[in-house]
C-alpha positions as CSV (number, residue, x, y, z in Angstrom):
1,X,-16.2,10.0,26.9
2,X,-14.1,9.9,24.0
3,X,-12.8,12.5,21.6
4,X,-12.6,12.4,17.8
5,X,-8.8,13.0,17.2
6,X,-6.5,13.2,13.9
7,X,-4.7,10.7,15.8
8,X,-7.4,7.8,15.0
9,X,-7.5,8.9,11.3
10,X,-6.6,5.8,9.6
11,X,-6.2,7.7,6.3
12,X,-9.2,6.1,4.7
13,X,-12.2,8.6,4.8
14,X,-15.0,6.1,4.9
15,X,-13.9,4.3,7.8
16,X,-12.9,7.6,9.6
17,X,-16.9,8.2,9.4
18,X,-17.4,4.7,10.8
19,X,-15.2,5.2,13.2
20,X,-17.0,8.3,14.6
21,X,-20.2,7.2,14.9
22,X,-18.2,3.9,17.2
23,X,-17.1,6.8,19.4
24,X,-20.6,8.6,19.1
25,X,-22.4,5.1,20.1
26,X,-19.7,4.5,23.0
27,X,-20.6,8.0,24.4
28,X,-23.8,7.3,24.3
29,X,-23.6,4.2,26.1
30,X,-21.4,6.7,28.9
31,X,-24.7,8.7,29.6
32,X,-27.0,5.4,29.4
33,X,-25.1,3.6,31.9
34,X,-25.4,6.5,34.5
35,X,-29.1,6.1,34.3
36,X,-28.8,1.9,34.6
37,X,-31.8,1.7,32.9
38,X,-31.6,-2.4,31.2
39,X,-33.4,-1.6,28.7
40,X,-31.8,1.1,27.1
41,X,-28.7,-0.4,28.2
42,X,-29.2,-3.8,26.3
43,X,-30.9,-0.8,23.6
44,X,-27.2,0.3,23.2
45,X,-25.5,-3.2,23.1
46,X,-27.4,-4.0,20.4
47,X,-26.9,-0.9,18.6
48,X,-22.8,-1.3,19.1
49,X,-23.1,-5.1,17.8
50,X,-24.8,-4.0,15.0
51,X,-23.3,-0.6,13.5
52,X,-19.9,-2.3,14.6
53,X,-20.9,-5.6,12.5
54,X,-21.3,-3.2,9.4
55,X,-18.2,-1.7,10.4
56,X,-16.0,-4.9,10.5
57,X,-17.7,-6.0,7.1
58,X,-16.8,-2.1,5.5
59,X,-12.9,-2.8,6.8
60,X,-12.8,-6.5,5.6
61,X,-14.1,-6.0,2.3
62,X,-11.4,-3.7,1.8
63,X,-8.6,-5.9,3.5
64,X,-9.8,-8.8,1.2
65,X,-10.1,-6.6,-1.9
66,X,-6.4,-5.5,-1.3
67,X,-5.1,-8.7,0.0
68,X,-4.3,-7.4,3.3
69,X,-1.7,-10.0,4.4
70,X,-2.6,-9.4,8.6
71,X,-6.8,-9.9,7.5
72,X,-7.5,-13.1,9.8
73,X,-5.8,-11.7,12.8
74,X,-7.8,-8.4,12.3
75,X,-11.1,-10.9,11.6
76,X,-10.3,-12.5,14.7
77,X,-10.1,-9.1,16.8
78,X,-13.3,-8.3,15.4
79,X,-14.8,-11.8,15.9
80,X,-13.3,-11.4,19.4
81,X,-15.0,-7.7,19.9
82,X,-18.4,-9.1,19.0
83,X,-18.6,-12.3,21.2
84,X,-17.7,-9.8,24.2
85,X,-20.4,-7.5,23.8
86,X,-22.7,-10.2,23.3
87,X,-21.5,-11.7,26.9
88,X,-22.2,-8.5,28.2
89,X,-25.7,-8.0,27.2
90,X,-26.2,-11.9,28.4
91,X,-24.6,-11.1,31.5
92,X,-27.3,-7.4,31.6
93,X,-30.2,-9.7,31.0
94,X,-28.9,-12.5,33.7
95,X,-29.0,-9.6,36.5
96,X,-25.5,-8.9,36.8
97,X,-25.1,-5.3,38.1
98,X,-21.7,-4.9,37.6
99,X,-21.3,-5.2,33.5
100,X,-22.9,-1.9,33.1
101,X,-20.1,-0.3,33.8
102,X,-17.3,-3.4,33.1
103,X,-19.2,-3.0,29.6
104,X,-18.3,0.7,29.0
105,X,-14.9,0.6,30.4
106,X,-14.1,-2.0,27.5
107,X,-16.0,-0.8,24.6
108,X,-13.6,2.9,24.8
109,X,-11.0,0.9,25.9
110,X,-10.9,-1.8,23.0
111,X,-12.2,0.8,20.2
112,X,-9.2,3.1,21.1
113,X,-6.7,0.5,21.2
114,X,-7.9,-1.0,18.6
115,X,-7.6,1.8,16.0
116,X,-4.4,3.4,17.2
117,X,-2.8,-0.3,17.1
118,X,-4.4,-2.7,14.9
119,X,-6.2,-0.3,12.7
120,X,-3.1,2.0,11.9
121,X,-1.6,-1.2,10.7
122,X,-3.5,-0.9,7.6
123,X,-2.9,2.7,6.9
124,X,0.1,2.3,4.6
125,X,-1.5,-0.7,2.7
126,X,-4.7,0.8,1.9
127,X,-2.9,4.0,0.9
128,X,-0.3,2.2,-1.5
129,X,-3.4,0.4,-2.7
130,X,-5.4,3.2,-3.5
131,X,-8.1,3.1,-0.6
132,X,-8.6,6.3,0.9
């Protein structure tokens, strides 16, 4: 399980909020993969491709509007993100028992390193361009 902390604040209150309900979708997934149910499981991929796609869209809108200059590298992480969790629920579908919990394990890992590395890049810049 993960825990909202100040220390993923990125400064910009919108995607703060997005940010949240990530954690809130990842924790969710926690509880659904004790259960192993594929259904719900594939249930919860979907929901993380999805609220995450809006996500990425929210954050590169604003790196375009402010002519972020690392945008395609954080496109690419996201693009990156994306094709993995859509392996995953291929992989849940195909049988494979051991994504379940090969699936969780990434999605905090990623989301956490993610923010805390590549999304605290783009603190200062949205702040000196007026995003918060």
């Amino acid at each position: 399980m993960i825990e909202w902390d100040v220390k993923f604040s990125v400064g910009v209150q919108r995607i703060d909020e997005e940010h949240k309900k990530l954690i809130d979708i990842i924790n969710k997934a926690a509880v659904t993969n004790k259960f192993k149910k594929i259904r719900v499981v594939l249930a919860t991929l979907d929901e993380m491709i999805n609220y995450a796609g809006y996500h990425f869209l929210t954050e590169e809108t604003y790196m375009v509007g402010s002519d972020y200059p690392e945008y395609l590298f954080h496109r690419n992480e996201h693009i990156g993100f994306t094709d993995k969790v859509i392996d995953f629920q291929n992989r849940v579908v195909s049988g494979d028992s051991q994504v379940v919990n090969e699936a969780q394990e990434f999605l905090k890992q990623w989301l956490v390193n993610h923010i805390q590395e590549t999304d605290s890049r783009y603190t200062d810049w949205f702040n000196r361009n007026s995003l918060k």
